[in-house]
C-alpha positions in Angstrom: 62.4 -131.6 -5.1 61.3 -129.7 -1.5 61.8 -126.5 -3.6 59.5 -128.0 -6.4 57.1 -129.0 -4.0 57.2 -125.7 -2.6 56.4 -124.4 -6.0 53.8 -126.7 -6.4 52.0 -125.8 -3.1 52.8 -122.2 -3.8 51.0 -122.4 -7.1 47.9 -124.7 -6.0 47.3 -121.6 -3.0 46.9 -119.3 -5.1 44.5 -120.7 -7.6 42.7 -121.6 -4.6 42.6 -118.1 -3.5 42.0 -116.7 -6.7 39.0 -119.6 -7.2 37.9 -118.6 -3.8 37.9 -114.9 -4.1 36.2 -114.9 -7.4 33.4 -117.0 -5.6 33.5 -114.9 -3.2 33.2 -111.7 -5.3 30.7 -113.0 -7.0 28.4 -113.8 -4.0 29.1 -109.9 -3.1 28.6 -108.4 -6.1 24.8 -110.3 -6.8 24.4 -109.7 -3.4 24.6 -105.8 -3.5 22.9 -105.9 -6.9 20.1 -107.4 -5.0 20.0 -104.5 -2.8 19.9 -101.7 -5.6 17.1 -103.5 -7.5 15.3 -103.2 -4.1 16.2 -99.8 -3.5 15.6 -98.4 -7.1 12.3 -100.1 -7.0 11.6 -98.5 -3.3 12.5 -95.3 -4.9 10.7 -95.6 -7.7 7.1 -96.6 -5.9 7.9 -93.6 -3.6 8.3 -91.2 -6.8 5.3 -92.4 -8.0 3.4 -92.3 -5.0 4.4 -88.5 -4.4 3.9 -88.2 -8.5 0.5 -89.0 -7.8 -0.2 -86.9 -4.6 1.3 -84.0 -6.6 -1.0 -84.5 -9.6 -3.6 -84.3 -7.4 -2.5 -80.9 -5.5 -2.4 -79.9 -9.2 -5.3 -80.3 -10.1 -6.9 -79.0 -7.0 -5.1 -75.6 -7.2 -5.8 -75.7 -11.3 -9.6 -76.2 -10.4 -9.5 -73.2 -8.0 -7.5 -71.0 -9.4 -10.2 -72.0 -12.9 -13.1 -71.1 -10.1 -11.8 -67.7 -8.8 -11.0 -66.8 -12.9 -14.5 -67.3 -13.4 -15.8 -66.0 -10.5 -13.8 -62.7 -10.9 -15.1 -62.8 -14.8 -18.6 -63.0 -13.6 -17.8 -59.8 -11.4 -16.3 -58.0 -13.9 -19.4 -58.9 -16.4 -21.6 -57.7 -13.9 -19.9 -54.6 -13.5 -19.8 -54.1 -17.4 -23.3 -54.9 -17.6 -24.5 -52.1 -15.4 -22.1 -49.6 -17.0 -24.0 -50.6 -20.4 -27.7 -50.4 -18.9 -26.2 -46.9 -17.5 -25.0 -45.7 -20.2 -28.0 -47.1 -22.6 -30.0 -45.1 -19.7 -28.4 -42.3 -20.4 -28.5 -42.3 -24.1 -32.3 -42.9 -23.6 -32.6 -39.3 -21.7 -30.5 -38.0 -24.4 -33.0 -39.2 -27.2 -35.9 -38.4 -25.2 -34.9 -34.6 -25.0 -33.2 -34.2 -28.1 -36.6 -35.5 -29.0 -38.2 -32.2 -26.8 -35.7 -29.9 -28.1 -36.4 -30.8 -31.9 -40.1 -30.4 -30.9 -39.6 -27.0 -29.1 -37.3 -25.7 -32.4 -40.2 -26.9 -34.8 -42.3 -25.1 -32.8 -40.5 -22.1 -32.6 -39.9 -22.6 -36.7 -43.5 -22.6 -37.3 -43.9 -19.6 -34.8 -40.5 -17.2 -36.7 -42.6 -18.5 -39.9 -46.1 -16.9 -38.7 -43.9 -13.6 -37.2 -41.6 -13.1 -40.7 -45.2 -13.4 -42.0 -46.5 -10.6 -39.8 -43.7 -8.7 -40.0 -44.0 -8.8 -43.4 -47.5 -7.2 -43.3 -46.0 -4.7 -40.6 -43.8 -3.6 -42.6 -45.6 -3.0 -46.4 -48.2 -1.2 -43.9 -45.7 1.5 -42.6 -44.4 1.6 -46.2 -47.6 3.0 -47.2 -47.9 5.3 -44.1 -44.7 6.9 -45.2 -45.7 7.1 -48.7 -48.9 8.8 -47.1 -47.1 11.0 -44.4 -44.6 12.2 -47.0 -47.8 13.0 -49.2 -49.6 15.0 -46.5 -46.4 17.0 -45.3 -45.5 18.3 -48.7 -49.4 19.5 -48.8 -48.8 21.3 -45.4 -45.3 22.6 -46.7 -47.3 24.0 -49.5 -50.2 25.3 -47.3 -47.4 26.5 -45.2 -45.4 28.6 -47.8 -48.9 29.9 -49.0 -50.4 31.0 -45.5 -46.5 32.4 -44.2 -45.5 34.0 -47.9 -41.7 32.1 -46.5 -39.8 28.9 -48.8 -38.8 26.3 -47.0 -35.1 27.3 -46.5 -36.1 30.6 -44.7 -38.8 28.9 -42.5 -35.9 26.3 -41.6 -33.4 29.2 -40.9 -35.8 31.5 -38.9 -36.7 28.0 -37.0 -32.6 27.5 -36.2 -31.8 30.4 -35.1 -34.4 30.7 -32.4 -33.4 27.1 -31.0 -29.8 28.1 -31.3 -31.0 31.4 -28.9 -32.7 29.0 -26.7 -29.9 26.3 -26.9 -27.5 29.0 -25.8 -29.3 30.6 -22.9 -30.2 27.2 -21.5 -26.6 26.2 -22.0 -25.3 29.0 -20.0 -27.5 28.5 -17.5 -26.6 25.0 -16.9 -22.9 25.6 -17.1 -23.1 28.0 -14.8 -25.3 25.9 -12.5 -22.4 23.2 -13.3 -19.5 25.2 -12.3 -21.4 26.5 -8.8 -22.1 22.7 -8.3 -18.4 21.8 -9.0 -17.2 24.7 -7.3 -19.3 23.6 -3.9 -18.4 20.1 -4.3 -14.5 20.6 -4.6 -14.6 22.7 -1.9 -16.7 20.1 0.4 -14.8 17.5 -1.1 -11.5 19.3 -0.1 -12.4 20.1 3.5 -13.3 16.1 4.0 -10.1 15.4 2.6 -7.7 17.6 4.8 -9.9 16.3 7.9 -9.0 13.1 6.9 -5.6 13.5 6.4 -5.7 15.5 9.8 -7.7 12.7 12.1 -5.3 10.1 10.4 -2.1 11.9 11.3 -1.3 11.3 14.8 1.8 13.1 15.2 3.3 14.5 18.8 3.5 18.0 19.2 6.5 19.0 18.7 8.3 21.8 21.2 12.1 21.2 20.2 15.0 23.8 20.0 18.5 23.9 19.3 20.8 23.2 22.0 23.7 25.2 22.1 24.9 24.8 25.8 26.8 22.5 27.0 26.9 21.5 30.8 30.6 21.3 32.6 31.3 18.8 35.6 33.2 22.0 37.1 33.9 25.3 36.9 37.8 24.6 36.8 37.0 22.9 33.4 36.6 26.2 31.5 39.9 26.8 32.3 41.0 23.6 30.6 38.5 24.6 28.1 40.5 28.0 27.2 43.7 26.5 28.1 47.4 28.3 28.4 46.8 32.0 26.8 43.9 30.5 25.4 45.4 28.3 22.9 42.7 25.7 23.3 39.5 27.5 22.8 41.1 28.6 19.8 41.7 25.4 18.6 38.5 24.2 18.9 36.9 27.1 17.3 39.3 26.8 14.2 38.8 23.4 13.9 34.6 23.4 14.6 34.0 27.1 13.1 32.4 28.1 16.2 32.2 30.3 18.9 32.7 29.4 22.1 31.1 32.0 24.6 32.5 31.3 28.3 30.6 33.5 30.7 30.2 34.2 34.5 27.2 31.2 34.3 28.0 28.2 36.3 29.5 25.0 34.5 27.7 26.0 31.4 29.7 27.2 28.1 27.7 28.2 25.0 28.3 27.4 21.2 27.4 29.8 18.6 27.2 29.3 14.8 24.9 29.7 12.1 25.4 26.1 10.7 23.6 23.5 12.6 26.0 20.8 12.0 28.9 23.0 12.7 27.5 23.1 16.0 26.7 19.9 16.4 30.0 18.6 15.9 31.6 20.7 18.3 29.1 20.3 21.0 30.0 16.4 20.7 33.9 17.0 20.4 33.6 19.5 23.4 31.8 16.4 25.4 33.9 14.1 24.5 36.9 16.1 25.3 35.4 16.8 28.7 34.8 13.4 29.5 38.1 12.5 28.2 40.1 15.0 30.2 42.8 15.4 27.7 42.6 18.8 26.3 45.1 20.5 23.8 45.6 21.4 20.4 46.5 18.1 18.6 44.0 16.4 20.5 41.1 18.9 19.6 42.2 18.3 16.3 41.9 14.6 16.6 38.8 14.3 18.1 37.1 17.0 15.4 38.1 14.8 12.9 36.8 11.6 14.2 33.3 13.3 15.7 32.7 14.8 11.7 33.3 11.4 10.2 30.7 9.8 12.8 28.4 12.6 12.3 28.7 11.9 8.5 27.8 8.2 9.2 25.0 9.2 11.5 23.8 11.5 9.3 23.2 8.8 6.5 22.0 6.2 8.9 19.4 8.8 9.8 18.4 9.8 6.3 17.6 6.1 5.4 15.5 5.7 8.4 13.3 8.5 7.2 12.9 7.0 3.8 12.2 3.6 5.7 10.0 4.9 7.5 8.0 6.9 5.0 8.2 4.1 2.4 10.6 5.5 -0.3 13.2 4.4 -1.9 16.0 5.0 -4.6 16.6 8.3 -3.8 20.1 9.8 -4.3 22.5 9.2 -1.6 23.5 12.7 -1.2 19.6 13.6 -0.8 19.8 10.8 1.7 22.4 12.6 3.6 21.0 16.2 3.4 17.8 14.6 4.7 19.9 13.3 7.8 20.8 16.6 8.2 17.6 18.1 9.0 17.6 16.7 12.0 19.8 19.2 13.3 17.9 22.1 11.3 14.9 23.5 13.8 12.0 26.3 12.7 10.3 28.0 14.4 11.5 25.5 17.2 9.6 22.5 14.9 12.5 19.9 14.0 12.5 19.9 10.1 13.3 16.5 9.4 10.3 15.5 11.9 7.9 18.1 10.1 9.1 16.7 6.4 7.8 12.9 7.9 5.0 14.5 8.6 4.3 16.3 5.8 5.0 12.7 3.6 2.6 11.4 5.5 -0.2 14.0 5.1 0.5 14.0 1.3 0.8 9.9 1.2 -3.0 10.3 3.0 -4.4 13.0 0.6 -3.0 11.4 -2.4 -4.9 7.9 -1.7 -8.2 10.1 -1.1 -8.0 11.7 -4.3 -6.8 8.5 -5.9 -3.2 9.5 -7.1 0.0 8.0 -6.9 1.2 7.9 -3.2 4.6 6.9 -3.5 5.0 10.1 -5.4 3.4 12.0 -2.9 5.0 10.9 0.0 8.4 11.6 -2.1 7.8 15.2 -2.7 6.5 15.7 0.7 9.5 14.3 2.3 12.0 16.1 0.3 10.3 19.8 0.1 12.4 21.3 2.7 15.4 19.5 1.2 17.1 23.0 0.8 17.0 24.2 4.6 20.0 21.6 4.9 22.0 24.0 2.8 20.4 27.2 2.8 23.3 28.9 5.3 25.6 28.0 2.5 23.4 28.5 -0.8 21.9 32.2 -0.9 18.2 32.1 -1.9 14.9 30.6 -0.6 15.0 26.9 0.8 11.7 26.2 -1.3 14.0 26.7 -5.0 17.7 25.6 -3.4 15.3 22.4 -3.0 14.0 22.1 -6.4 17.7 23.1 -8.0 19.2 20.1 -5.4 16.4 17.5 -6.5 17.1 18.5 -10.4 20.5 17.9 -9.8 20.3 14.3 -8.4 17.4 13.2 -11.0 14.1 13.6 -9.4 11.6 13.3 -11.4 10.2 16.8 -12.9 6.5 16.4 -10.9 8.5 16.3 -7.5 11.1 19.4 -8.4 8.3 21.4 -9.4 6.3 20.6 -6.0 9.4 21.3 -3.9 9.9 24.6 -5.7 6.2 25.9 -5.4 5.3 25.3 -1.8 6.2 28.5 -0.7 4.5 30.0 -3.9 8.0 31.3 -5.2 6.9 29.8 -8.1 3.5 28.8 -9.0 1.4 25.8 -8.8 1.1 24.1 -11.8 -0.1 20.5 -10.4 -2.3 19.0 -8.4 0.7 16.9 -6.6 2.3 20.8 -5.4 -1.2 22.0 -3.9 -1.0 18.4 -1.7 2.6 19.1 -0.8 1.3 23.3 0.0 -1.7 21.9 2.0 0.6 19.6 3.6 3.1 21.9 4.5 0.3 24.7 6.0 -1.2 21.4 8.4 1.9 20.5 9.9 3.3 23.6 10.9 0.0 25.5 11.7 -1.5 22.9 13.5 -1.3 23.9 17.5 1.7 23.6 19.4 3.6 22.3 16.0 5.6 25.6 16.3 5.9 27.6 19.3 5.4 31.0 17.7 2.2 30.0 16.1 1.0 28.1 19.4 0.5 31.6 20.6 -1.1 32.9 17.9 -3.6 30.2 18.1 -4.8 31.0 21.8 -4.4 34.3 21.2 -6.7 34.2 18.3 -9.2 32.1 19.8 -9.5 34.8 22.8 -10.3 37.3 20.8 -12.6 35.5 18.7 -14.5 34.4 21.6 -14.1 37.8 22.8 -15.8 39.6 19.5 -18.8 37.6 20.0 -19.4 37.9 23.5 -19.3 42.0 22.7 -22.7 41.9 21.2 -26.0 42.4 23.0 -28.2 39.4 23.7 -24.9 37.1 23.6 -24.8 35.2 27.1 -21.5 33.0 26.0 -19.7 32.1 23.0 -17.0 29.0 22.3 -14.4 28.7 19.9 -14.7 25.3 19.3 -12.9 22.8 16.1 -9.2 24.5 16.5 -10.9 27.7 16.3 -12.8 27.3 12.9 -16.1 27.4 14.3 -17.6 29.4 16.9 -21.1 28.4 18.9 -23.0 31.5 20.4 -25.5 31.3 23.3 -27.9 34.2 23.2 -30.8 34.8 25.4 -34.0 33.8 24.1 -35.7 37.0 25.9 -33.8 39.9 24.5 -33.6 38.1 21.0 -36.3 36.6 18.8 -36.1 34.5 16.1 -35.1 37.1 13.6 -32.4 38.9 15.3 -30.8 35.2 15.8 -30.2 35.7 11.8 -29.0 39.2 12.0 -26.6 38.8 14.9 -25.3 35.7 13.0 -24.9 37.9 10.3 -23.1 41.3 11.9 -20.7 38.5 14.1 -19.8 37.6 11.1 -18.5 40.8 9.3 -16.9 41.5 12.9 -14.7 38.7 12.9 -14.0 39.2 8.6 -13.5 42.9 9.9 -11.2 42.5 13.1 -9.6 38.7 12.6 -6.8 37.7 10.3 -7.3 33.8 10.1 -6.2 30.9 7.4 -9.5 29.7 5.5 -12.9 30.3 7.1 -14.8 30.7 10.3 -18.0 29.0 10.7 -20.7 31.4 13.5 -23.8 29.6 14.7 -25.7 31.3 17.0 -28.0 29.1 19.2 -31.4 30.6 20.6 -33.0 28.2 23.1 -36.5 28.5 25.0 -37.0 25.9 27.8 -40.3 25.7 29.8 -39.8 24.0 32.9 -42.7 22.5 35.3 -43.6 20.4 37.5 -46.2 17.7 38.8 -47.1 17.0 42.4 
């Protein structure tokens, strides 16, 4: 029964519970679906509240963004509605002188209408001036033929042949009045060329010579030099080709050959050697070798400089080299390689004058005395050895022949060979270019001064413009006026007579009367 009752109790609890917790559930649950209610309609009063305030901020920022559309549209409106009053402004000036210009072409219609029209009557009146010139010259051919007893035909032939006597002696006349003109022209035209090419030049004066002694630190070294029973000295000349001429002159031994470079090489060998200290056979040998194959290089190096220097290019490298060479090649004392730069550019100065290709010019001038790097190997004059040297490395025909007439061995056929002749004559005649001719020159120049001053009535005379002029003082009281001409004159024929000079000697004899006083 206490179990039972235990039951019972156990039973009546829990529905109790269950009753109470339901109750109590229920409480909770309407409680918290109190508090959404509250909270959805707090939320829902705030969203319409900020619905509202947005609505607004809407509207505001549709009205302003509706005011700036329309102001920009009035802008732009504006804008358009000048551009149209422009261009109808424009238009309006159009019309107005299309309107002048249709006005101006009527006019000048009306005006081509009225000239055709006079024209018209211009011309039917000539047409019956002919008609009556034609008339009246057939009347005078008739009168003509009646008063002469000649036809027509032989009137016209007799007429001819007299203008064609007339034509012919005129025409003479005038060509020869032509060729004196182009005769004095070229020749004044010539002289202001060479000046030219002269005053532009400004080259050194050249006084160079070929070097064949060498110096010695000692006189013990020519002992070394010709070595046990001379075994060295003939070393070095079999290896050089050169003499070697030791003599009683202190420290001094002197080469001799006929080739330039020959001598140039063992002049350097011999140096080095000296400065070296080892002499004998093998090491002649040695040193020979190595000096020619640095002479070769030097030699090209050298050769291109000149080219560089004168401004031309693609020439042959063995031209190159033999061009190198003449800087061991001397005339007259004059360095050749020296006088062919200079003689390019006397020919590069002459050619612009005369308006001909320079580069061309300058080519041929540089390579006229090609041959004197060969002409102790090649018999012959240097002036063809040249032209046979440029032929053979494909120098173009104008240059060959150049190179092969400046010396005249064969003759001038352009105008590009009488440059490189003129050229050639400047550089080497001009004073102190060569040391033989430097003489000449003041030699010439004494005795030109000295001609004139051998005359009566002469009180001095100067050479003056390298000796291609000559000024005379004479005293005004032993000659007049008219023995001024005739002293000119007999100076002249003296200096033709006595003087052996390139070109022409200008004499002017100066007569001069001074009264002198003076005021107190």
């Amino acid at each position: 029964m206490d179990a039972i009752l235990i039951i019972v109790c156990v039973l009546a609890g829990a529905v109790f519970g269950a009753a109470a917790g339901f109750v109590l559930h229920k409480i909770v649950a309407g409680k918290r679906l109190t508090d959404a209610k509250e909270f959805a309609d707090r939320i829902v009063k705030e969203a319409k509240t900020e619905a509202k305030a947005l609505k607004k901020e809407i509207k505001l920022q549709a009205h302003d963004e509706i005011f700036n559309q329309k102001k920009e549209m009035e802008k732009e409106f504006k804008e358009r509605e000048k551009e149209i009053k422009k261009r109808e402004s424009k238009i309006s000036d159009k019309e107005e002188r299309l309107e002048v210009r249709s006005e101006k072409v009527t006019q000048k219609e009306g005006e081509l209408v009225s000239l055709d029209k006079s024209l018209g009557k211009k011309e039917r009146q000539l047409e019956e001036k002919e008609e009556r010139l034609e008339e009246l010259s057939l009347e005078q051919e008739k009168k003509l033929q009646e008063i002469s007893g000649l036809t027509v035909d032989e009137a016209r032939q007799r007429l001819l042949a007299d203008i064609e006597a007339k034509v012919r002696h005129e025409s003479a006349k005038m060509i020869r009045q032509i060729e004196t003109e182009a005769k004095e022209s070229a020749n004044r035209k010539g002289r202001e060329i060479l000046a030219t090419a002269i005053q532009r030049y400004a080259g050194d004066f050249v006084a160079e010579q070929t070097v064949t002694a060498v110096t010695l630190p000692s006189e013990d070294m020519k002992g070394r030099i010709i070595g046990r029973e001379g075994r060295n000295i003939r070393a070095l000349e079999a290896a050089t080709g050169v003499d070697l001429i030791i003599d009683d002159t202190p420290e001094t031994v002197v080469l001799s050959a006929y080739n330039p470079l020959r001598r140039q090489v063992a002049r350097m060998a011999l140096e080095r050697l000296i400065s070296d200290g080892r002499i004998h056979p093998a090491r002649i040998e040695d040193i020979v070798k190595k000096v020619e194959q640095e002479l070769d290089v030097k030699l090209k190096e050298i050769g291109e400089q000149a080219t560089f220097d004168v401004g031309v290019h693609g020439i042959n490298a063995e031209l190159v080299r033999l061009l190198g060479q003449l800087q061991y090649r001397t005339s007259f004392s004059q360095n050749v390689l020296q006088h062919s730069l200079e003689v390019a550019s006397l020919c590069g100065i002459m050619a612009a004058e005369l308006n001909m290709d320079v580069k061309k010019a300058k080519r041929a001038g540089l390579l006229h005395d090609i041959g004197k790097a060969v002409d102790h190997e090649v018999e012959g004059p240097h002036a063809v050895i040249g032209s046979d040297l440029a032929k053979k490395y494909s120098e173009n025909g104008d240059i060959v022949h150049a190179i092969a007439a400046h010396h005249e061995d064969v003759p001038p056929k352009s105008v590009l060979a009488v440059l490189v002749q003129a050229a050639d004559s400047l550089s080497g005649a001009r004073p102190g270019a060569r040391k033989e001719l430097l003489e000449n020159y003041v030699k010439r120049l004494e005795e030109l001064e000295s001609i004139a001053t051998d005359f009566d009535g002469v009180s001095k005379a100067y050479a003056i413009q390298a000796g291609r002029e000559i000024r005379v003082m004479v005293n005004s009281d032993s000659v007049d006026d008219d023995k001024t001409y005739l002293l000119c004159k007999d100076i002249s024929e003296k200096i033709e007579n006595n003087l052996t000079y390139p070109g022409q000697i200008r004499v002017t004899v100066i007569r001069e009367r001074r009264a002198v006083g003076y005021a107190k």
